[in-house]
N, C-alpha and C positions, 0 to 999 in steps of 0.2 A: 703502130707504136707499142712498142714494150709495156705494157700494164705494169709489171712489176718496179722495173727504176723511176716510173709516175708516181708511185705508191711509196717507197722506200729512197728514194734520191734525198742526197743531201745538201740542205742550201748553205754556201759557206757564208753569207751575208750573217747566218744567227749567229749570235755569240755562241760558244760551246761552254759547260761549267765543268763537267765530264764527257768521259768518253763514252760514246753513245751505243757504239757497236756493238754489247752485249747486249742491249736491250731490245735492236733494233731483230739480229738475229735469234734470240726466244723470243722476239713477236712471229717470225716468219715459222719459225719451229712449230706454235702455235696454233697458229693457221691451217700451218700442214697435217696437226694431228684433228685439231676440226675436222678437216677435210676427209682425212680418214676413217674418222669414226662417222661424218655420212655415207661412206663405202661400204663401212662394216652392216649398217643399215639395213643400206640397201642390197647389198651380198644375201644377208638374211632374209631377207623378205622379196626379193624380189621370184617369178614363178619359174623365171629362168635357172635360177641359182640355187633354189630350195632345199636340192637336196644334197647338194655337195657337203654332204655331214662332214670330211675330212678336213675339206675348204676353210668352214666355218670352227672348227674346232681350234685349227692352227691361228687363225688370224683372231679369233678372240682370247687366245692363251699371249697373242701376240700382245693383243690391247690390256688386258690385264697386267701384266709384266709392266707395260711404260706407266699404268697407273698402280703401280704396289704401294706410294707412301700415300694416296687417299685418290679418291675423283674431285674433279676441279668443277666448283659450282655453273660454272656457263657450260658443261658436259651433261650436267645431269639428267638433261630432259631426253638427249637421247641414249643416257643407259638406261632412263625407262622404260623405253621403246627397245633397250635389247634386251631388259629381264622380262618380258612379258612374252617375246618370243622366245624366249628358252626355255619359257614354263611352260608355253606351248608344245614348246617341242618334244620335253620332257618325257609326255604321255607316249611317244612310242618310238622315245631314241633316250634312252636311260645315259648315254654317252654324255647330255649335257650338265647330269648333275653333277659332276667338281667342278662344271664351269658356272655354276650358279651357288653352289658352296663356297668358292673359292673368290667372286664377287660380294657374298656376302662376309666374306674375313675382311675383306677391302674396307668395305662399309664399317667395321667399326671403328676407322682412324676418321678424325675432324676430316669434314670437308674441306678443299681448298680453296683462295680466292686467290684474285690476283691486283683487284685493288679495293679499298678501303670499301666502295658503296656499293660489291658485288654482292655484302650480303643484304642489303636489302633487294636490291634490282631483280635477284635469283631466289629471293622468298618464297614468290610462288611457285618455284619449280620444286625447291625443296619441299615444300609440304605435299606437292602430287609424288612425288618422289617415294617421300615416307609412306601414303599412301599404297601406292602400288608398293612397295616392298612388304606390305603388310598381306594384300593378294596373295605373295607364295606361300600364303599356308596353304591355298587349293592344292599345291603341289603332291601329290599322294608319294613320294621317298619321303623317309624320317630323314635321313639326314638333311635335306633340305631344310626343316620343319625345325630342325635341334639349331642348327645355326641362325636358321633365322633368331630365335628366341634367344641363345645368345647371343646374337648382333645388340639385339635390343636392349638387351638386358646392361651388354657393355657401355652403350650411352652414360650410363651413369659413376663411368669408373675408366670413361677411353684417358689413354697418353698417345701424345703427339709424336708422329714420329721424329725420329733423330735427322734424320739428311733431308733438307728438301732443296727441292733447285731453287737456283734466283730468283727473286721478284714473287714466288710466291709465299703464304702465309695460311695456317691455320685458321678456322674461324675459331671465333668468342666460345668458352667454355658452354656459356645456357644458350647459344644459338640455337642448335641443333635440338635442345631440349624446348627450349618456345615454340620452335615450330613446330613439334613434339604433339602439342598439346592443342595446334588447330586442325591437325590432321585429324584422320582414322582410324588410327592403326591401333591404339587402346582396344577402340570398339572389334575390329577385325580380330585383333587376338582373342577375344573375349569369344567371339561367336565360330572360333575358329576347337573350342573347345569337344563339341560333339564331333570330331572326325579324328580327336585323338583317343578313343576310348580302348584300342589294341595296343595304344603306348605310352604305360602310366612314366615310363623313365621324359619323355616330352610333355608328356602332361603334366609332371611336379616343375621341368621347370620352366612350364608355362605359368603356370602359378606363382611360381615367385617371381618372373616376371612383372605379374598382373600385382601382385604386391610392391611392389618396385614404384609403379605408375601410379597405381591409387595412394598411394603413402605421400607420395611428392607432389601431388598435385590435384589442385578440387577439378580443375577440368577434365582431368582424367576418369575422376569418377563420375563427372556427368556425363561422360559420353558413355561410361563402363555399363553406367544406370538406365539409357535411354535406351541401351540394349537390351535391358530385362536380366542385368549383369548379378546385381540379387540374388533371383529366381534360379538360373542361369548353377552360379555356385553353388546356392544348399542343393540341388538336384543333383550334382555330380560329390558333393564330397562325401559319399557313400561307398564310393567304386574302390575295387582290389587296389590296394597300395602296399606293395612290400616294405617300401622305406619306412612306412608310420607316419609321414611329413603332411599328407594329402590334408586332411581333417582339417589339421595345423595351419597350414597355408589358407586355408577355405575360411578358416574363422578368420582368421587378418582379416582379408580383403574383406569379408562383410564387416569387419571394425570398421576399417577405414572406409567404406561408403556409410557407414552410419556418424561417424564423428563430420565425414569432410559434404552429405548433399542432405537432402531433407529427409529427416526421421519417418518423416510421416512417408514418404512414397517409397522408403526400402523397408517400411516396416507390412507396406500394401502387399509390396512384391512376394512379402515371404509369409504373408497371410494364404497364402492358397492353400490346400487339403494336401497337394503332393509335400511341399514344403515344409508344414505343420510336421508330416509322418517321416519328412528325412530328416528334422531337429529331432525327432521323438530316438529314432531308433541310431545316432549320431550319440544323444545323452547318453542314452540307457547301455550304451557299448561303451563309452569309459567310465559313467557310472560302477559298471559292475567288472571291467576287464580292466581297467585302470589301478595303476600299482606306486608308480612316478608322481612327483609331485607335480610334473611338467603335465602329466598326465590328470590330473584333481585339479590345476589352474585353467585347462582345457574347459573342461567338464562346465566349472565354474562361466567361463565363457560363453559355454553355448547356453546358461539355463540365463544369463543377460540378454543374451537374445530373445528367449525366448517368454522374458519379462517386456520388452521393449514388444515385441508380436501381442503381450496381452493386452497393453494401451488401446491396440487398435480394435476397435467394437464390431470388425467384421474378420478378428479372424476364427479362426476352426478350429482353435484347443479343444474345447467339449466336444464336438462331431470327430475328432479323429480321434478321440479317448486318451491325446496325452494327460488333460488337469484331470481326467481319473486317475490315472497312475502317480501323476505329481502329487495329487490328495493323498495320498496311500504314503507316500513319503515323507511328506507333513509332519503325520502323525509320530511318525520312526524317530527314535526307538520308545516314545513316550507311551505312547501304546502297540499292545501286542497286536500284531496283524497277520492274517492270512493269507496276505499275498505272494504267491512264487515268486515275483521278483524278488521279494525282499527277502527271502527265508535264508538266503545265503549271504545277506549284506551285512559288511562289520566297518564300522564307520573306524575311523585312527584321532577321531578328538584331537586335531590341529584344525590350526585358523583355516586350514581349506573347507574344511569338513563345518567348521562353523559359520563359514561364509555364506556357504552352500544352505543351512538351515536357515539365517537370514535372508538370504535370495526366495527362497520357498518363504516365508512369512509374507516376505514385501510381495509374492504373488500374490495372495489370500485379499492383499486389501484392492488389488489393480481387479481382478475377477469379481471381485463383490458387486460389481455394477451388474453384472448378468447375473437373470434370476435362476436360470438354469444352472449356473455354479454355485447355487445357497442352497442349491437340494443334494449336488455333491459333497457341502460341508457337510450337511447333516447324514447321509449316508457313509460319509470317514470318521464321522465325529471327531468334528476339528473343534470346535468349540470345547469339549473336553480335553482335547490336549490344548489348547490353549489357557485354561484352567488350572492345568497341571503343571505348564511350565511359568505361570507365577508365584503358586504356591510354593514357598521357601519350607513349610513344614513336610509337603511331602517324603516319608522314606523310601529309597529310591532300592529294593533289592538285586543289591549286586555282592557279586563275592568279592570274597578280599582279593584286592591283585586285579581285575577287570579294570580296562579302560572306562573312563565317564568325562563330560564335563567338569573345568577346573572352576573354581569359584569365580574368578574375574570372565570366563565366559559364561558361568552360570546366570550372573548378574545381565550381561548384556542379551542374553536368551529371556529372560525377565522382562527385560526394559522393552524388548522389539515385542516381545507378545502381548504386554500390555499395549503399545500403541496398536498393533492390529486390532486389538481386544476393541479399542475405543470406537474401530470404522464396522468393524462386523457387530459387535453385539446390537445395537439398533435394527439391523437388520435381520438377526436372527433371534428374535427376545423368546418364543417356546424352548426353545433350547437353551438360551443363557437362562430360563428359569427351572426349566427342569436339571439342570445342572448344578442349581445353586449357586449361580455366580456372583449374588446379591452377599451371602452369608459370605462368599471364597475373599468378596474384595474389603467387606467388613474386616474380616480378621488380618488380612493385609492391612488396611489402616490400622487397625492395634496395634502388628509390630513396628508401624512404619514409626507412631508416636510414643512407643516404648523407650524402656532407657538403659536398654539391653546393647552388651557393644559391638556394635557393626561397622565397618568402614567399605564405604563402596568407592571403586576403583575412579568411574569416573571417566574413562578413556574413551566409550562407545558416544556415537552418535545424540541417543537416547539417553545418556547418563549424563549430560553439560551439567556443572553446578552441583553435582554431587558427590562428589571426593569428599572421603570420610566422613561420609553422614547417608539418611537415608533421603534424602529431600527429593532425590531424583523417581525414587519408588512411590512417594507417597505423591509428588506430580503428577504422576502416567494412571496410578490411582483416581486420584481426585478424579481427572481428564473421561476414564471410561464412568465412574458416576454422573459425571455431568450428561458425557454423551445417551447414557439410558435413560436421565429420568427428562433430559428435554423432551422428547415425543409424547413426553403425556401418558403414557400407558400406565395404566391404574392398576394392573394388580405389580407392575415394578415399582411403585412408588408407594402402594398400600403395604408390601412386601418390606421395602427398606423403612416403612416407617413405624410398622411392628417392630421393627427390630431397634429404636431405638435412634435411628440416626438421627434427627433432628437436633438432640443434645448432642449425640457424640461429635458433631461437626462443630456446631459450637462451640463446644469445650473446645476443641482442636485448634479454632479460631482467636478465641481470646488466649490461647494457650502459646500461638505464633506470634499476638500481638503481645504478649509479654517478658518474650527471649530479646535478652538483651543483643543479638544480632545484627546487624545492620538490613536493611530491606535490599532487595535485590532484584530482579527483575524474576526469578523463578517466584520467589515467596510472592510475590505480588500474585503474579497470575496466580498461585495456589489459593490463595485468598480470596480474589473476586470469582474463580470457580466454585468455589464453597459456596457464595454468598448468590450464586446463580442456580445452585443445587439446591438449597433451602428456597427459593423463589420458587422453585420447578414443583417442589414437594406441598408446599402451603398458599399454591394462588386459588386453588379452587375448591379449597375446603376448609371448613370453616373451626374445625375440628384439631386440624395441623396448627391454623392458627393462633390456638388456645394455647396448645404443647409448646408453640415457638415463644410466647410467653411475654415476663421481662427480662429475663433473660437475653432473648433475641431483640428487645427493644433497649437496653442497655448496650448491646454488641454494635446494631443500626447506628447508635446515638456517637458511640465514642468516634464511629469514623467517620460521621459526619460533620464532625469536632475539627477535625480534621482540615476542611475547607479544600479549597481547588488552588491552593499557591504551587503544586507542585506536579498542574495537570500536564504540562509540555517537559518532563521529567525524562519522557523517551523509555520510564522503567516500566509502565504499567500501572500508573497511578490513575489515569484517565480511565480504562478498564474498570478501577479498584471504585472510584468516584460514581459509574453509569450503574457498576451491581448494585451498591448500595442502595442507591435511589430505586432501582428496581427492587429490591431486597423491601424497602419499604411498602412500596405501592403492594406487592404480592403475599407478604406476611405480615405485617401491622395495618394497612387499611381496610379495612371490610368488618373488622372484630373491634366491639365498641369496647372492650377490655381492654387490647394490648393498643386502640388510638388513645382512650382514655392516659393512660400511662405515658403512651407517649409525647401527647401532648403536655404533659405535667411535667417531662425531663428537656420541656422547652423543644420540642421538637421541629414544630410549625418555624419557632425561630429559626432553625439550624437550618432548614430548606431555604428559606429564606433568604438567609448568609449566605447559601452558596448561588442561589439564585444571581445577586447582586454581584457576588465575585468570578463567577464562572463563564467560559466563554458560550458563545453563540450554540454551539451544538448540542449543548447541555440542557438549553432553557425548555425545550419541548418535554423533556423527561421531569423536569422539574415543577414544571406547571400543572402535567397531566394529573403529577401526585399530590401536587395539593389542591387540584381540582377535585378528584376524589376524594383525598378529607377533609374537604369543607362538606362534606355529609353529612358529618359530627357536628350537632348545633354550638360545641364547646371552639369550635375550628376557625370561624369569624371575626369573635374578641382576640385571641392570640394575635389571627392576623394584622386586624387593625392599630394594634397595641405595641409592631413591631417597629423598633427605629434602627436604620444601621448607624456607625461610625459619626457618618455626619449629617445625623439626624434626618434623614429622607424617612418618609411613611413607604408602606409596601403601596396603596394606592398610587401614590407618585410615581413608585419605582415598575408596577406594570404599566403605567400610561406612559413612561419613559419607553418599556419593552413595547411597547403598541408603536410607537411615532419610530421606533428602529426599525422594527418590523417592517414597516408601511415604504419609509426609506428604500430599504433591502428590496421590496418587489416594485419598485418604479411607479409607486401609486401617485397620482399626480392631488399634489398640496398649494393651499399659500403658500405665502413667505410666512406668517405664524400659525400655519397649522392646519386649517380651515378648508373648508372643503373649497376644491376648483373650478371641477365641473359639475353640475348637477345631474347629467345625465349619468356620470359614472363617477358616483362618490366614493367608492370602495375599489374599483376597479383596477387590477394589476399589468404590469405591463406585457407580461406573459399573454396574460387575456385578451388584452388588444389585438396582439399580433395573429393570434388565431380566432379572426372575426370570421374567416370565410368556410371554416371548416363549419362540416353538418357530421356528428356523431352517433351512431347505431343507438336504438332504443334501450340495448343491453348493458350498454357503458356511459359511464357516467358523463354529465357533462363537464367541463374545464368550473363553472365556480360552483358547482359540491366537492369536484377533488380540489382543490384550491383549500377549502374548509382545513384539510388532512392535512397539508403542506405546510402550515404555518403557524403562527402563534395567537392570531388574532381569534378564533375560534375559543381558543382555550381563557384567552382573558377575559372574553367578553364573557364567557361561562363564570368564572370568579367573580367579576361584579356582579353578576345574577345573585352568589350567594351574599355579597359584601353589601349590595345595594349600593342604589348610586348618587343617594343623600347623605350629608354630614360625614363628610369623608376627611379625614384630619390629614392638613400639612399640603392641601394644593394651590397651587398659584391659579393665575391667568389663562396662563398656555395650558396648564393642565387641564380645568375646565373645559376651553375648546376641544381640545382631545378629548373627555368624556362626553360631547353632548355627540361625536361621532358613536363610541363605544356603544352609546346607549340606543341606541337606531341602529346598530351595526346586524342584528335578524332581520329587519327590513330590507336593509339595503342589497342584504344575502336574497331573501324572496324576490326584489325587485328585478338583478341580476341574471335569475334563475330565468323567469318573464322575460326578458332580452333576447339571452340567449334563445328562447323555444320561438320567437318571433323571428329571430335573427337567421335560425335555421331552416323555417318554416319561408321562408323570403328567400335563402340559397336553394332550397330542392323545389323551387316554383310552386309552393302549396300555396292556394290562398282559404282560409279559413271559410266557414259559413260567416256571413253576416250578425248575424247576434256575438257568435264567438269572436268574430275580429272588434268588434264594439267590446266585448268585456275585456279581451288581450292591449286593446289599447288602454282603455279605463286603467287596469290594473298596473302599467307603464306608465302612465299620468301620475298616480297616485305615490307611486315609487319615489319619481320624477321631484313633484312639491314636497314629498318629505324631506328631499333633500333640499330644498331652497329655504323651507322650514329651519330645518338644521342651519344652511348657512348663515340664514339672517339672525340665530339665535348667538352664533357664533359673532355675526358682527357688533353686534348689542354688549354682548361680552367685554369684546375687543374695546368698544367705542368706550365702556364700562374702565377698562385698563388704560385708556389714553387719557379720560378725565383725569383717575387718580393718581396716573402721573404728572398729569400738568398739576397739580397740586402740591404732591410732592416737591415737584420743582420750584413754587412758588415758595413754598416752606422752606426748601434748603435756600433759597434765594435770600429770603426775611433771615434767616439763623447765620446768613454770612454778610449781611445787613449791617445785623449788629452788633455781631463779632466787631467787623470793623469802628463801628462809632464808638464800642467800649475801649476799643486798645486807641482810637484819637482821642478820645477825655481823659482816658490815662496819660497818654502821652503829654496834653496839655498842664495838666494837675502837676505832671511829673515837673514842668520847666519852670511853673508858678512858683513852684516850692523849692528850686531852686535860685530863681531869682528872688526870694527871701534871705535866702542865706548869703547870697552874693551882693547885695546892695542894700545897703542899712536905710536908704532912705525910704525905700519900699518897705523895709519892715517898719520904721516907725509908723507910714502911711496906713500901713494895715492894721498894725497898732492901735492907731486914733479913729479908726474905722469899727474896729471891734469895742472899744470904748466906747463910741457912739451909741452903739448899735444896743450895748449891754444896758444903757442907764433910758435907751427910747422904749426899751421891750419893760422896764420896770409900769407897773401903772399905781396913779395916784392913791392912796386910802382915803375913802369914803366917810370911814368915821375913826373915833379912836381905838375903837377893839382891833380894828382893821390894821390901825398903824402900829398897835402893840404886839400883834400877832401876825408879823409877813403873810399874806399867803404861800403856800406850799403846793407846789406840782408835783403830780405821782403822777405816772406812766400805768395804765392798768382798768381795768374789770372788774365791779362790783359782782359777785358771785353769789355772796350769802352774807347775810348780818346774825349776830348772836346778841343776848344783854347778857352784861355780867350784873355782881353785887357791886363794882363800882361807879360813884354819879360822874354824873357830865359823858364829855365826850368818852373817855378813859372805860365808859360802861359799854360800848357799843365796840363789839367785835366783827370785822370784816373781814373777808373771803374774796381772794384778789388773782385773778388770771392778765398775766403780764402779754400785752400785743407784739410782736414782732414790733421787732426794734430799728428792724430795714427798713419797712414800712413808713415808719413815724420818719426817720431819717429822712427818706424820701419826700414825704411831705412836707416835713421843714425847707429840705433844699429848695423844695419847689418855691416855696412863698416869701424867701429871701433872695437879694441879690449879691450877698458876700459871696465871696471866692469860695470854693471848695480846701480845704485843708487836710493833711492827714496826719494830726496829731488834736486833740480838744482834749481839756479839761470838765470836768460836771463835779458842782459843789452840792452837798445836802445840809440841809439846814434841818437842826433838830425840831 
């Protein structure tokens, strides 16, 4: 049977929609060239055939020809199997290179498919594909080498050809580039570099190749990178380049593996000794042969590099002697140097040239961590030219017409050397002292607060907030004061405090706080670093203390005036709020002068206030300082004297801080307060959970650090000085809470005993005998103090549940008789109107009151009696007098009148007439 009319026969039963015969004959076509190109194959390879070079030459000029508008993705796998034999072959039949050049022109049109899902199905052929087409860089002909590289390089710029036959189709523009990037061929060209060193015209543009793929793709730089693709580059961008491109090209590609894979591992690679010495002698050649601005932007480049290399703590600046020669440069032109490199260097004062001076600055502070680069400052004497380039008075000898620094970069030379100033002086204080740097920054704060006209530009990094003014100068200022006097070092702080500073900041201080200005997040911070500088200078002596005065207790007061409404401000008010309080604790507490004083400008209060308005993170700072001046016997009554807004005592308001506190670490409470457990009356939840831990004898246990952590230490230290009787303004709950407070060193000792038992039970120790008798004793003891505690606590409690059921009973009675008054009102009210509404009832009461009036008369006795009514007075013998007249008329009396409700009341009682609300009362002379 015919294979082929089985395979290709047509059924006439299918419907037809078209005509099918094109398709059917390019499938057959198809087939046929399949079929041939396993021929060609095996022609090639076979041991029969091998050497028919003539053979071979003809029939693959022949296969190349039917494939000129691309290779068809289901071919691929065996043109890889015929470029691998023609590399082979290459080596000693030179004949096949235009058949591998001219293969690879093929290669930069899209590949072909033929239907829709050939480019996934063919994926993996393509990527082995790209792969081995990366292999012919073994190839030792250049031209093989120049093509391949731009094969590669066209990927990113192919056009499709114009004619293709039927049924087929270009693939997807990023096909070819995704698979791009699972292959090898990155990595292959990368490593294909050492075999081009006789031909820099393929070696630049394998490089911009290699630019190409790292630019466009992070995977490409990972695989560039796994190659030691880094290393790799700075090693060769040294080598003879006629073009000038080489360097150029070599700095990209290490951009781009630095912006697109991890810093940290291209910055490993290029830490080596070889590496360090190819950046050195790369610099220092367009350094000094560099003319182009293209050429100073280079430069520029490579000294980024070689900032990003100082990060790393293992590389070899100092051992290969570049940060000696960069040190040397530093310094330039600000001082004279004797270095041959430099003797021939004339900078051009454009932003290259300045950039380049800030890149050397920002190294000074990256090297500061190596101590071995603080013996290089001191042997360049950077520190002096760092001195020199903030001193604005310096004159600078130049002739007229000489290039220099323009004002607007002189400022940002300014700016960037104070901030270096602020990381290195700390670390170099003999030299920022023998230099005078105390006196250089003094007189910089002079002009900073002078009223002399300046306007700073504003534009740099370092200068935000300073447009036309100096504020950005006197910032970077402050900043390096701060950073020298915080370490404490005595002859820098005995230094700046001869000279005066103490007042001078001061003044400065109230000087900012009385510019009509708005605040702003620089002034802020300039402010609380002032007030952190005056802490630094006067915490440990008592002498400063004096000098800071009232003055400095007047400055303290007003911005504690102030209050915490505008701590979440975002500008620096929270900063402004924690100096202060430090500002207190470190220059007014300790000197019974300036506490005196400042307890007299209400001081105690003002912590107070802020105590009660200020959030959570504050209270620790707040408490510590007025735990320290309550050492002043005068510190006590203030406290106890203070009432906020709505009338709370400060007692109440730290036992309120105690039950938050206690809250905040999951200490287990009543419902009112009260201690839970007795075994762990204080105990934090924190503590619990680390019951099983045993800690080294050298570190502390969890409840002494516990102590540090929180607030209860500190308050319970306050009552110590308050005492914990006759405390004004506590309730109930309050009490409960103090009969804890007052036990709370106990409960701390008890605690302590737990734990050493506790851990003494995890490392299997068992005590001697007497000592496990006293360890338990003293856990017993703990133990009832606490049940002590609680039962004192419930007495209390039972104390507040009487006097509320009392209360209650009273409010009970008070709405008792509320009610019965407003029903006799009510009643009285309808009495009196059924008077007015029925006459017979008023006559009735009429004849009643009539009654009433002639039964209350009583008989007389005798006739004096009947001549002389008796007469009722309402009233209190008090005092009698005689006069000169006789009878009664002689006798003067002194008369205190009883409540009139009273008497009323007792009449009502002893009558049964109606109530009325209107009577008559007649007086009879």
């Amino acid at each position: 049977m015919d294979s082929g009319k089985v395979v290709y026969r047509k059924k006439p039963e299918i419907p037809v929609i078209r005509p099918r015969a094109p398709d059917t004959n390019q499938h057959i076509q198809a087939s046929a060239k399949s079929l041939e190109l396993s021929k060609v194959i095996r022609l090639l390879d076979d041991p029969l055939t091998t050497n028919l070079k003539e053979r071979h030459i003809f029939v693959l000029k022949k296969l190349l020809k039917r494939s000129q508008n691309g290779f068809l993705l289901r071919e691929l796998r065996g043109v890889t199997k015929i470029f691998n034999i023609c590399a082979e072959k290459v080596k000693d039949h030179p004949e096949y290179v235009p058949i591998l050049c001219e293969a690879l022109q093929i290669c930069r049109f899209p590949f072909l498919k033929e239907k829709a899902s050939d480019e996934l199905n063919y994926a993996q052929d393509v990527t082995e594909f790209l792969c081995h087409m990366g292999y012919l860089m073994r190839v030792s002909d250049a031209e093989v080498k120049q093509h391949l590289v731009e094969t590669v390089k066209s990927f990113y710029s192919c056009v499709a050809p114009k004619q293709l036959l039927d049924g087929l189709q270009p693939t997807s523009p990023g096909y070819r580039l995704q698979l791009l990037e699972r292959s090898d061929l990155a990595q292959t060209l990368l490593l294909s570099m050492a075999t081009l060193e006789n031909l820099p015209t393929v070696k630049l543009q394998l490089l911009q190749t290699l630019q190409i793929l790292s630019s466009s793709s992070d995977m490409n730089c990972a695989l560039m990178l796994r190659a030691q693709g880094a290393e790799t580059i700075c090693l060769h961008m040294n080598e003879l380049d006629p073009s000038g491109q080489l360097l150029s090209r070599s700095s990209e590609i290490l951009w781009n593996l630095l912006e697109r894979c991890s810093k940290d591992e291209v910055t490993a690679q290029l830490s080596s000794i070889e590496c360090v010495v190819s950046l050195k002698e790369a610099f220092f050649h367009q350094l000094l042969n560099g003319f182009r601005h293209s050429d100073f932007q280079l430069r520029n480049d490579l000294l980024v590099i070689t900032t990003l290399i100082a990060e790393n703590p293992n590389s070899l600046l100092i051992e290969s002697l570049f940060a000696k020669q960069l040190m040397g440069l530093i310094t330039f032109p600000e001082l004279k140097s004797h270095n041959p490199l430099l003797s021939n260097l004339k900078l051009t004062y454009d932003n290259e040239d300045l950039k380049m001076k800030k890149l050397l600055l920002n190294l000074l502070v990256l090297m500061s961590r190596d101590c071995a680069a603080l013996q290089l400052y001191k042997e360049e004497r950077v520190m002096l030219a760092l001195l020199t380039l903030i001193n604005l008075q310096v004159k600078s000898e130049r002739r007229s017409g000489s290039r220099h620094w323009s004002s607007s970069q002189q400022e940002e030379l300014q700016l960037h050397a104070l901030s270096v100033l602020a990381t290195v002086a700390p670390l170099m204080v003999d030299d920022y002292m023998s230099c005078q740097g105390n006196a250089c920054l003094l007189l910089l704060l002079d002009w900073c607060v002078g009223k002399d006209a300046y306007f700073g530009q504003g534009h740099c990094f370092h200068g935000t907030g300073g447009r036309g003014s100096k504020k950005a100068q006197m910032r970077h200022c402050i900043r390096v004061l701060r950073s020298v006097t915080s370490p404490g070092v005595e002859s820098v702080n005995q230094d700046l405090c001869d000279q005066g500073t103490i007042n001078q900041l001061l003044g400065i201080l109230m000087q900012m706080e009385a510019s009509p200005d708005e605040e702003d997040a620089i002034t802020l911070e300039i402010k609380s670093d002032i007030q952190l500088i005056l802490s630094a200078l006067c915490e440990a002596d008592m002498h400063r203390k004096e000098l800071f005065g009232s003055e400095g207790v007047e400055m303290a007061v007003h911005f504690l005036k102030k209050g915490a409404d505008n701590f979440y401000s975002s500008l620096g008010h929270n900063k402004l709020i924690l100096s202060t309080v430090d500002c207190v604790w470190s220059c007014i507490v300790g000197c019974y002068t300036t506490e005196d004083y400042f307890l007299a400008k209400e001081g105690a209060f003002l912590l107070l206030n802020l105590l009660s308005s200020s959030p959570r993170c504050v209270h620790g700072t707040v408490l510590a300082t007025l735990l320290e001046l309550c050492d002043n016997t005068n510190t006590p009554s203030h406290i106890l004297s203070w009432r906020d807004q709505g009338g709370q005592t400060a007692p109440r308001l730290l036992l309120q801080l105690w039950r938050e506190e206690e809250e905040e670490l999951g200490v287990s409470r009543s419902q009112h307060g009260g201690i839970a457990d007795p075994k762990r009356p204080t105990l934090s939840l924190y503590q619990q959970e680390d019951t099983q831990l045993s800690f080294p004898a050298s570190t502390a246990s969890a409840a002494v650090l516990e102590i540090t952590e929180n607030l209860r230490s500190k308050i319970y230290s306050i009552f110590c000085k308050l005492g914990f009787q006759d405390l004004p303004g506590l309730k109930t709950k309050d009490y409960v809470t103090l009969s804890i407070v007052k036990r709370y060193l106990d409960f701390k000792v008890g605690e302590v005993w737990h734990e050493l038992s506790r851990e003494l039970s995890v490392d299997g120790v068992r005590p001697v005998t007497p000592d496990e008798e006293a360890l338990n004793s003293v856990c017993k003891i703990a133990e009832d103090t606490a049940r002590k505690v609680a039962t004192e606590q419930s007495s209390i409690l039972e104390q507040l549940k009487k006097e509320d059921i009392s209360e209650e009973e009273l409010m009970y009675k008070e709405i008792k008789s509320y009610w019965k008054q407003k029903e006799l009102a009510a009643k009285s009210w309808d009495h009196y109107v059924s008077k007015t509404s029925n006459y017979e009832i008023l006559k009735e009461i009429k004849a009643q009151r009539e009654k009433y009036i002639e039964s209350s008369r009583n008989k007389p006795k005798h006739e004096d009696a009947a001549l002389h009514p008796t007469e009722h007075f309402i009233g209190q013998v008090m005092s009698t007098e005689n006069t000169d007249a006789e009878g009664p008329a002689g006798v003067k009396l002194t008369l205190v009148q009883p409540p009139i409700e009273a008497a009323a009341e007792k009449e009502a009682e002893t009558t049964t007439q109606d109530p009325e609300y209107f009577s008559t009362v007649s007086v009879k002379d």
